[in-house]
N, C-alpha and C positions, 0 to 999 in steps of 0.2 A: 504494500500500500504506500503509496508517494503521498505527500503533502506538497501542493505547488504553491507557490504564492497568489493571492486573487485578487483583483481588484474591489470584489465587494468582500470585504471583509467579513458582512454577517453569514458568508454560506457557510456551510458543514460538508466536511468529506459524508459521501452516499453510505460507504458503510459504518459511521457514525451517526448517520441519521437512522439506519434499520437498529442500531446495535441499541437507540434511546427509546425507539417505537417496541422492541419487544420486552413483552412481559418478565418481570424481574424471575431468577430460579431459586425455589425454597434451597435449603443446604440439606434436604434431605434429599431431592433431584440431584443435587450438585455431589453427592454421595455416592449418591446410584450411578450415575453417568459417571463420577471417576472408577469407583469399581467396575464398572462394565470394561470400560478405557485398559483396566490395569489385566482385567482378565484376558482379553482380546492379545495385549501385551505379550501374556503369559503364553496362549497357544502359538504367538509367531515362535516362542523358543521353542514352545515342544515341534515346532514343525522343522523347527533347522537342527535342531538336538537329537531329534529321536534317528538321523542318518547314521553320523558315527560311530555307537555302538552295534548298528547291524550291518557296516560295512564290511566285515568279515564273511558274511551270509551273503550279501547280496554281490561279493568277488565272487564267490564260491558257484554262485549262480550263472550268472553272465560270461566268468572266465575276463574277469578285468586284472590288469595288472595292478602293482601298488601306486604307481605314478599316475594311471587312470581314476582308479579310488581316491586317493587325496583330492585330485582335481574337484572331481562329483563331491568330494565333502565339505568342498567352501565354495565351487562357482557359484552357489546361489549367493553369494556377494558380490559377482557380474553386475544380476539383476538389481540390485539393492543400489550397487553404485547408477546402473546407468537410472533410475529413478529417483535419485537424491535431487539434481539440478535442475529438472524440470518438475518433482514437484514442490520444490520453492517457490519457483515462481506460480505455478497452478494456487500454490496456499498464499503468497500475495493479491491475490487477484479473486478467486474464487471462494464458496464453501469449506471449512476446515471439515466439518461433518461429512459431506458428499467426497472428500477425498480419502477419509479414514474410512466410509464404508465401502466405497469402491475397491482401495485395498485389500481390504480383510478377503472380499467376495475372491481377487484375482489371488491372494495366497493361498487358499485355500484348496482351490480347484485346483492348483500347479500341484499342491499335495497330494490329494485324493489321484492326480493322473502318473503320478513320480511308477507305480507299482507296475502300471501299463506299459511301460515303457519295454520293446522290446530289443532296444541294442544301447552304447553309447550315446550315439547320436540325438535322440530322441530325448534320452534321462536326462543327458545335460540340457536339453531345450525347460523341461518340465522343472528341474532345478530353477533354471535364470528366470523365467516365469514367476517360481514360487516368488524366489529372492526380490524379483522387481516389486512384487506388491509387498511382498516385507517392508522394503525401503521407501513404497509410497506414504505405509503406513507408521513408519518410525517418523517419518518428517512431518509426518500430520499431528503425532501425538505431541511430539514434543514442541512444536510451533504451538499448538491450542493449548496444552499446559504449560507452557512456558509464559505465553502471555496470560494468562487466565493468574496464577502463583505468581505475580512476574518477581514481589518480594522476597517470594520462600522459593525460591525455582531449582535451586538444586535440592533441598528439600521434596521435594516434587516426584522431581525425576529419578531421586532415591527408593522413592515409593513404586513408582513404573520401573525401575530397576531390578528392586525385588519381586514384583510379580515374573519380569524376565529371568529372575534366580527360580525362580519356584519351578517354572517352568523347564529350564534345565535338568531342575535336581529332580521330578519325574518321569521326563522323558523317557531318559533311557529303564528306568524300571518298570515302567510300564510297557516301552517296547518292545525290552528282550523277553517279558513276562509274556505277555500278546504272542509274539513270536512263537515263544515254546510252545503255549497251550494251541495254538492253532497250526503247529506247523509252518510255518509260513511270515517271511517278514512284512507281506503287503498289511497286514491287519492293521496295523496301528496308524500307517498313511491313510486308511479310510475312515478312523476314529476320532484323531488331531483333524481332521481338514471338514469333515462334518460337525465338529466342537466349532470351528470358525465360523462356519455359514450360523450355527444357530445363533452366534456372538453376534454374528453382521445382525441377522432381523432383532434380536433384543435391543440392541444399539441405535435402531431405526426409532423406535418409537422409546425407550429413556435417558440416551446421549443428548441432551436440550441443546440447543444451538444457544442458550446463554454459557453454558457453560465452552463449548467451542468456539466461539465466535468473537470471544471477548478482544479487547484494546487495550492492546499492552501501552500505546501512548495515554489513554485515559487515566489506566491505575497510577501513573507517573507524573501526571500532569501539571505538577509546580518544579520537576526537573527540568534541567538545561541541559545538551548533550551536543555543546559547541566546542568542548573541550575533547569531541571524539570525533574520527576522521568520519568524511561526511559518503566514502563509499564502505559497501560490505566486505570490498576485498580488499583488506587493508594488513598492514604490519602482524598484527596480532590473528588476526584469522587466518594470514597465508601461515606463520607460526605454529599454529595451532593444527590445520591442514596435515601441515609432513608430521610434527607430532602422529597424526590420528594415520597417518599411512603408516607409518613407522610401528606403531601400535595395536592396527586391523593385521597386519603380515604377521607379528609374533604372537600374537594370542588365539587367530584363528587356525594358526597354522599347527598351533598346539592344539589347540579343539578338536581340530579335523581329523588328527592323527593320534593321539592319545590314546584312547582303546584299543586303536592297531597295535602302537607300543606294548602296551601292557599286556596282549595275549600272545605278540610273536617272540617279543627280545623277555618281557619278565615271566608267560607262560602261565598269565591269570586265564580263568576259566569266562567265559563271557560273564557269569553271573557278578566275578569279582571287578570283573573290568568298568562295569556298568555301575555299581553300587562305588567306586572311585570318582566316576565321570557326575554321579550325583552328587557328589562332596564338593566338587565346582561348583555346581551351583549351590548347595546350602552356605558353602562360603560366601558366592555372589550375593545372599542376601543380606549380606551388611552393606550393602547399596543404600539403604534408608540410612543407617549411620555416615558412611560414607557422602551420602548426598549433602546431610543438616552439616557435616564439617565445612565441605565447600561450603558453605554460606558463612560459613564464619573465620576461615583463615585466609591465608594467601593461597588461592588456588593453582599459580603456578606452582608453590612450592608442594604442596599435597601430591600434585601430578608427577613432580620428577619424583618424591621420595618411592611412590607408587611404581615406577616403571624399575626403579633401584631394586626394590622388594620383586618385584616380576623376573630380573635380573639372576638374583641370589636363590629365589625358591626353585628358577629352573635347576639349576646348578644340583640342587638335591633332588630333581626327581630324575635326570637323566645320568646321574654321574652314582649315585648310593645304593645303587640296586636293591630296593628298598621293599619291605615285606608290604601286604596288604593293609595295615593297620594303620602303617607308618607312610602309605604314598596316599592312604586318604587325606593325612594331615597335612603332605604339601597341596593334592588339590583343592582341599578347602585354604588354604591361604593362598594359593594361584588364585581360585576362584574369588577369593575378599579383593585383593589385589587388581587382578584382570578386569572381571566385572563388577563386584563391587566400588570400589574409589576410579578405575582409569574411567570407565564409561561413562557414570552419568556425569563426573564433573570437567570431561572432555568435550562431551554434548554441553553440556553449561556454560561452559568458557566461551565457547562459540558463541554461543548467542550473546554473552554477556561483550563480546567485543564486537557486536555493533548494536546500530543506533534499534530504537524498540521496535522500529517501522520496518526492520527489515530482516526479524528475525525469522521469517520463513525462507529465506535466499541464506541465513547462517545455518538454519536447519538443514537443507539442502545438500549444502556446502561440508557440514560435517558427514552428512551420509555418504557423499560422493567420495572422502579423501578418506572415511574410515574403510568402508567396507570395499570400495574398488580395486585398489593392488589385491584386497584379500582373499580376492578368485584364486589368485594364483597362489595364492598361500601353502595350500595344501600339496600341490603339483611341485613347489619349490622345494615345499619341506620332504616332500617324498623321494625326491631329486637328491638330495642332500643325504640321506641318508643312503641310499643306493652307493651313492661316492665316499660317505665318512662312516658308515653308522651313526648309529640311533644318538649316541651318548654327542660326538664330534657335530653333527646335524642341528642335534638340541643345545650344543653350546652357540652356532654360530646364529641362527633364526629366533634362538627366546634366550635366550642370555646377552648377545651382544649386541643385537639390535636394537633393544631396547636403550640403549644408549646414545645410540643417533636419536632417538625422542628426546631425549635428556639437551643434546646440546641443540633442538629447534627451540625447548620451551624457557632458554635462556634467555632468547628474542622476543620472548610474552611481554607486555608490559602492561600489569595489574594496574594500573593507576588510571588506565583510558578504558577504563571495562564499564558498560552504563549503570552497574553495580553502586560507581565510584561518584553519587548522585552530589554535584556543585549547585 
């Protein structure tokens, strides 16, 4: 949304005039509609989570190799990327709610078709698919809460963090569970992608367009934000940007391949590999903690100590050959790390470095630089290991990569964040 200058002074931007015409929303709507928001959240993870622990089963099937498999277990960050930029601008311009249900609808179905798939070719199309409307709907959520919380915003997003923890830390037990009792890894792609569709219709009629729609220049409206650069793509966001590349490469690259890990080089049983891969996420959900800190310290500095820790805990799960007990506890602190503190306060940053007007082009922008190199993520890391092993691999893609994040977020500079209210 642009603000031009007018000659008549008394006009009103149009979607300031619909956002005063509708009916204010109770806080028991504004309830409902974010839990619906956080659930919906939740199934995108089980729809991208529930791949890598049955990556093993679905090689086994097809006859993919390991470098094909990694691929398939992060392209759907393809999609996610080539959706971020366009829909910034779509949530500049358009309905927050019409792009978050549209979403939900096109992930969903890319799930439910993943199982149809009868060669390469095709999986990966149904993948990038899924991923695109992932990414429609990560830029939708987090533009409509973000203005909506604009004061509590990593707070917020902590909260839609953890629902995408939760969703993690089920997936895969429910899909290698599905799996077994059915024979068959398609079951639980038709379970997660029909969970979405019902999310979509529920969402229809108690997502309120108060609660999506809101103005984030309204909630701010006795701030000045001259003291912050007047494009979206500035110092701090392009910073931020290779950050979030640098960041999407080493954690999904670790995602994608971690159960592979753990049943070919440590010889875990799927059962144990899976109930690891949910320790990621129950880690993840210190995302609500992790979120309320961003709001209250120096968020660059949160972020480098975060990527430090991501650094150090790789170091223990590839190098210690470490019992079942003992690699749950590094992926539950992978998982606090990774997606608990780097995600939502990387998403946050973002927005928080530019102006309120144009936080759906930051949303955008983060989804494009986080999740786009991270197609390749898996393929790289698959790559890597082929040439170093597992241990050599996971030192150079989650241990030291992490560190080129460290020296982009040196160039952050907190003080021009619209946070930093003059």
């Amino acid at each position: 949304m642009t603000h031009a200058a007018q000659a008549d002074t008394s006009a009103v931007p149009v979607k300031d005039t619909q956002e005063s015409r509708r009916p204010p929303v109770s806080r028991t709507m504004i309830g409902v509609g974010f839990l619906l928001v956080v659930l919906s959240y939740m199934v995108n993870a089980m729809d991208r989570q529930v791949f890598p622990p049955l990556l093993p089963n679905i090689r086994a099937e097809y006859g993919f190799s390991l470098e094909q498999g990694g691929l398939l277990a992060t392209n759907f960050t393809l999609g996610m990327a080539l959706a971020g930029l366009p829909a910034g601008y779509l949530l500049d311009r358009f309905r927050r709610k019409t792009v978050l249900l549209v979403s939900i609808v096109i992930y969903s179905l890319g799930t439910m078709a993943t199982p149809l798939a009868t060669g390469f070719a095709d999986m990966t199309l149904y993948r990038v698919v899924s991923g695109f409307g992932e990414g429609m709907q990560s830029a939708a959520i987090f533009a409509a809460m973000g203005a909506f919380f604009v004061q509590r915003r990593g707070l917020a997003f902590g909260f839609i963090g953890m629902g995408y923890s939760v969703g993690v830390f089920v997936a895969p037990l429910i899909g290698v569970k599905l799996a077994g009792a059915h024979g068959t890894w398609h079951s639980p792609f038709y379970l997660f992608g029909t969970a979405g569709l019902l999310i979509a219709a529920a969402s229809l009629f108690f997502v309120k367009a108060g609660l999506t729609e809101h103005s984030a220049e309204k909630a701010v409206s006795t701030a000045t934000y001259e003291y912050m650069p007047a494009s979206a793509y500035n110092r701090n966001t392009i910073a931020l940007a290779v950050h979030s590349v640098v960041s999407g490469v080493a954690i999904y690259g670790f995602l994608g391949l971690y159960p592979t890990y753990l049943i070919t080089s440590l010889h875990y049983s799927s059962e144990q590999a899976a109930l690891a891969m949910s320790f990621l996420g129950f880690g993840g959900m210190t995302a609500l903690f992790g979120g309320w800190l961003g709001d209250r310290v120096n968020q660059r500095n949160l972020l480098i100590l975060s990527l430090l820790a991501v650094s150090a805990i790789s170091v223990c799960i590839y190098d210690t050959q470490a019992g079942v007990g003992v690699q749950c506890v590094f992926a539950f602190l992978m998982g606090a790390f990774g997606l608990g503190f780097i995600y939502p306060n990387s998403n946050s940053a973002m927005q928080r470095a530019v102006r309120p007007a144009q936080i759906g082009r930051a949303s955008g922008l983060f989804v494009t630089s986080y999740y786009g190199p991270a197609a390749f993520s898996g393929l790289l890391f698959a790559a890597l290991v082929d040439s170093f092993g597992w241990d050599r691999a996971g030192l150079l893609q989650v241990t030291l990569l992490p560190l080129a994040g460290v020296l982009a977020l040196v160039f952050v500079r907190p003080a021009q964040f619209n946070s930093a209210v003059r």
